[in-house]
C-alpha positions as CSV (number, residue, x, y, z in Angstrom):
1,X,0.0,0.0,0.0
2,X,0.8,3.5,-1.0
3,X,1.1,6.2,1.9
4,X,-1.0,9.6,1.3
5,X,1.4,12.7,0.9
6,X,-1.4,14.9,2.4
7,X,-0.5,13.3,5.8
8,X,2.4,14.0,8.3
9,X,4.1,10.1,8.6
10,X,6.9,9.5,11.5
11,X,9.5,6.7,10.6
12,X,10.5,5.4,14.2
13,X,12.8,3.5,15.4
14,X,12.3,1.7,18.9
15,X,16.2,0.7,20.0
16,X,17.6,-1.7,22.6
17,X,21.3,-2.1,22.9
18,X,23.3,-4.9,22.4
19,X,24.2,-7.2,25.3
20,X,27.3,-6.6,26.8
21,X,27.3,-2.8,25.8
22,X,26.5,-0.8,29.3
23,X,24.0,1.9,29.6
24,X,27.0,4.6,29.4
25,X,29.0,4.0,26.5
26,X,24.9,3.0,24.9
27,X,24.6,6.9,25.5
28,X,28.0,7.8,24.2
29,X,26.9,6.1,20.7
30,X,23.6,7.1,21.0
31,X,24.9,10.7,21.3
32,X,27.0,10.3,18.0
33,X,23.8,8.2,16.2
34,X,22.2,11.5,17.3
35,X,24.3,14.0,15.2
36,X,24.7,11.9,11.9
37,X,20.7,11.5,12.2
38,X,20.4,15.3,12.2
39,X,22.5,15.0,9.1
40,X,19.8,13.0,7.6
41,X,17.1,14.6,8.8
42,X,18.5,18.1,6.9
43,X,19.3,16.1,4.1
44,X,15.8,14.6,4.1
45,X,14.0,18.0,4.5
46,X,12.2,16.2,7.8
47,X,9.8,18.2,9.5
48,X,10.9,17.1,12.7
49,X,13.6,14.9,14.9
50,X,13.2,13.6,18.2
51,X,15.3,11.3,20.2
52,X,14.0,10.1,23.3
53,X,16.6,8.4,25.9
54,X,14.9,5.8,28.7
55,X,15.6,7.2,32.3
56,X,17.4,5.1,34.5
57,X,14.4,5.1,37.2
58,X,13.1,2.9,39.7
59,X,9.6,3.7,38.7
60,X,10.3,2.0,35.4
61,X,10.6,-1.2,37.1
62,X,7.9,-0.6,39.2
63,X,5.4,0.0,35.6
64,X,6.9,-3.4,34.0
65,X,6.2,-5.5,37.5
66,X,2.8,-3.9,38.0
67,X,1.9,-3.8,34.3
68,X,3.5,-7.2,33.3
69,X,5.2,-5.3,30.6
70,X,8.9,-6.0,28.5
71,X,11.9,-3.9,29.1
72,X,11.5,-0.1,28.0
73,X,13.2,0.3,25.0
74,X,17.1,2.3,25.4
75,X,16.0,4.8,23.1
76,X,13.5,6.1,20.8
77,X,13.8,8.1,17.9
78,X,11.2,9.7,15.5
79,X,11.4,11.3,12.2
80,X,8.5,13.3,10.9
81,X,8.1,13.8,7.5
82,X,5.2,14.7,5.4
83,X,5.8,13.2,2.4
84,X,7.2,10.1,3.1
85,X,7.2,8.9,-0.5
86,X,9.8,11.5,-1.2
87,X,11.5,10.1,1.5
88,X,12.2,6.9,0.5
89,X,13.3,8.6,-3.1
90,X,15.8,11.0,-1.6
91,X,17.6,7.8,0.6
92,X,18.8,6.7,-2.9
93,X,20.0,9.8,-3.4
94,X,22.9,11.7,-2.1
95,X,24.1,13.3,0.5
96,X,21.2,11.4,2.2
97,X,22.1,7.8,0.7
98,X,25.6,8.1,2.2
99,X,24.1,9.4,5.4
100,X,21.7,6.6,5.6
101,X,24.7,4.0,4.6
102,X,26.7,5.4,7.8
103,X,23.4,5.4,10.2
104,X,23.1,1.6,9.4
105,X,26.6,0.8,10.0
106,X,26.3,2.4,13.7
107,X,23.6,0.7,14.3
108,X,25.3,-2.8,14.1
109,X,27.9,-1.2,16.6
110,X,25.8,-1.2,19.7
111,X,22.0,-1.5,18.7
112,X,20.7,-4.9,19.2
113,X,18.3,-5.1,15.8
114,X,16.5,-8.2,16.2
115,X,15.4,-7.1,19.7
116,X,14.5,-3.3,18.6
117,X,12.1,-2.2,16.4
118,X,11.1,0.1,13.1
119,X,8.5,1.3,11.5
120,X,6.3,4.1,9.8
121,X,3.0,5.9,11.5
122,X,0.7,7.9,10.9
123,X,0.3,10.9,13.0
124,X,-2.9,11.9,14.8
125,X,-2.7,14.9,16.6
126,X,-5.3,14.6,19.6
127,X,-3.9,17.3,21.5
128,X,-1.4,20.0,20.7
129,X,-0.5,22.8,23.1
């Protein structure tokens, strides 16, 4: 299926590290994955960039033994874009292709892929203030 360009889409990616990488050098990469996806987010013309980082917190704990829930995720980060078909063109072009190329070479480093998770939404503004 074919995405509507009329619509504001967020490409997400839901991240866990690898095992055997520890929660401070996670944030060390996650810092540099965090510049070169600014890079790609100019490149891109995104409308928007966010990168969310999981707080080391006993209240998380407390929501996944209450809840019955998995792990939180390391990190979250969203690109919003509205045209996502244009997107996808400009990642086969460059600078963005070279951009993307380097983004999915740090991922191997300390992201642990089969475990995290990516995907495109829709966005539904409920509430904006």
């Amino acid at each position: 299926p074919t995405v509507r360009e009329d619509i504001v889409v967020r490409f997400i990616q839901c991240v866990r590290r690898k095992p055997g990488v520890s929660i401070q050098d996670f944030r060390r990469q996650w810092k540099a994955y965090q510049s070169k996806a600014t890079e790609l987010a100019k490149a891109l013309n995104a409308a928007g960039l966010t990168f969310s980082t999981t707080l080391a917190v006993d209240e998380n704990l407390q929501v996944m033994l209450v809840r019955g829930t998995a792990e939180p995720y390391d990190g979250v980060v969203e690109f919003r874009v509205s045209n996502a078909p244009r997107m996808i063109e400009r990642l086969e072009e460059e600078p963005a292709k070279g951009i993307w190329q380097k983004l999915r070479s740090m991922q191997t480093e300390f992201m642990d892929l089969e475990r995290s998770s990516f995907f495109f939404a829709a966005e539904e503004v409920v509430i904006r203030r």
